[in-house]
C-alpha positions in Angstrom: 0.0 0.0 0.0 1.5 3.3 -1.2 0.7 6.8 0.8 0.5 10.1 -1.5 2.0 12.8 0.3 2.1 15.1 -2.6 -1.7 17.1 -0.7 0.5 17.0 2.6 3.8 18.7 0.6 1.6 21.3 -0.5 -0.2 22.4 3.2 3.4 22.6 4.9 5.3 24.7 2.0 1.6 27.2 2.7 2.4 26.8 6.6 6.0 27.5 6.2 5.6 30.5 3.7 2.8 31.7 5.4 5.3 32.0 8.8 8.0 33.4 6.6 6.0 36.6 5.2 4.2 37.1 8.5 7.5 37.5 10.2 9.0 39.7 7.8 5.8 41.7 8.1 5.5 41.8 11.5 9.6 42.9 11.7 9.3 45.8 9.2 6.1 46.8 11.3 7.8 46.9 14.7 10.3 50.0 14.1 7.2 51.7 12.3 4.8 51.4 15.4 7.6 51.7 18.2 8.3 55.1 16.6 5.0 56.2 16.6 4.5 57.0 20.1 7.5 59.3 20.2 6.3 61.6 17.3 2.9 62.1 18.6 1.6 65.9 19.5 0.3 65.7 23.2 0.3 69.4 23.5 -3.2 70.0 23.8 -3.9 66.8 26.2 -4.4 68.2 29.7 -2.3 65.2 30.8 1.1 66.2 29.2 -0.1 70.2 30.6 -0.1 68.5 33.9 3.5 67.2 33.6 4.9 70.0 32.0 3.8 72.1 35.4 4.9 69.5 37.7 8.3 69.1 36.1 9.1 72.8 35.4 8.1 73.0 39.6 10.2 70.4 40.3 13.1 71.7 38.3 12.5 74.8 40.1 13.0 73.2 43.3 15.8 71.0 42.4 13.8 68.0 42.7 13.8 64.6 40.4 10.3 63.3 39.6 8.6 64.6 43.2 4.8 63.2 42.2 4.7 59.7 40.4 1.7 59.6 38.5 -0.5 56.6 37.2 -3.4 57.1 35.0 -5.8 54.7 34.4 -5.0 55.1 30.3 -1.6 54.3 28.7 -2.2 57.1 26.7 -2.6 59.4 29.5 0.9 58.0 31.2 2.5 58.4 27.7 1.4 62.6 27.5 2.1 62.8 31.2 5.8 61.6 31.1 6.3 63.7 27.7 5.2 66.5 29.3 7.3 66.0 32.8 10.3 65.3 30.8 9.8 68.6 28.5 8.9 70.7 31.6 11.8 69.3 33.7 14.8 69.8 31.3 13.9 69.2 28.2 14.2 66.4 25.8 15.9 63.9 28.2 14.7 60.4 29.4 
């Protein structure tokens, strides 16, 4: 009795080509969507206003990240530490 595995050749070179581009998708993608976040305008967010006071204050007063703040939303973390880390010196992390 002889098996054909020509039908069973033909799934796995789909499965293994199918991996192949979705990897190379997903790696070209990363960089793109990592970036993202950094170039994003929070100037109007009240979130980012509230951590550009804090950290101007706390530059004032010689102090290094006084308040730790946690929002409920990533977003709102992400605006917040733009905006303490513009008001506190500038562009450094």
């Amino acid at each position: 009795m002889r098996m054909n595995f020509k039908p069973y050749v033909w799934v796995l070179a789909v499965a293994v080509a199918t991996g192949i581009i979705g990897g190379t998708v997903r790696a070209v993608a990363s960089p793109a969507m990592n970036a993202q976040g950094q170039d994003q305008d929070y100037s109007k967010n009240k979130r980012y206003q509230q951590g550009m006071r804090e950290g101007k204050d706390d530059q004032a007063h010689k102090r290094d990240h006084f308040r730790k703040r946690h929002f409920t939303k990533d977003e709102d973390n992400k605006a917040y530490e733009s905006g303490y880390q513009r008001g506190h010196g500038g562009d450094q992390h």
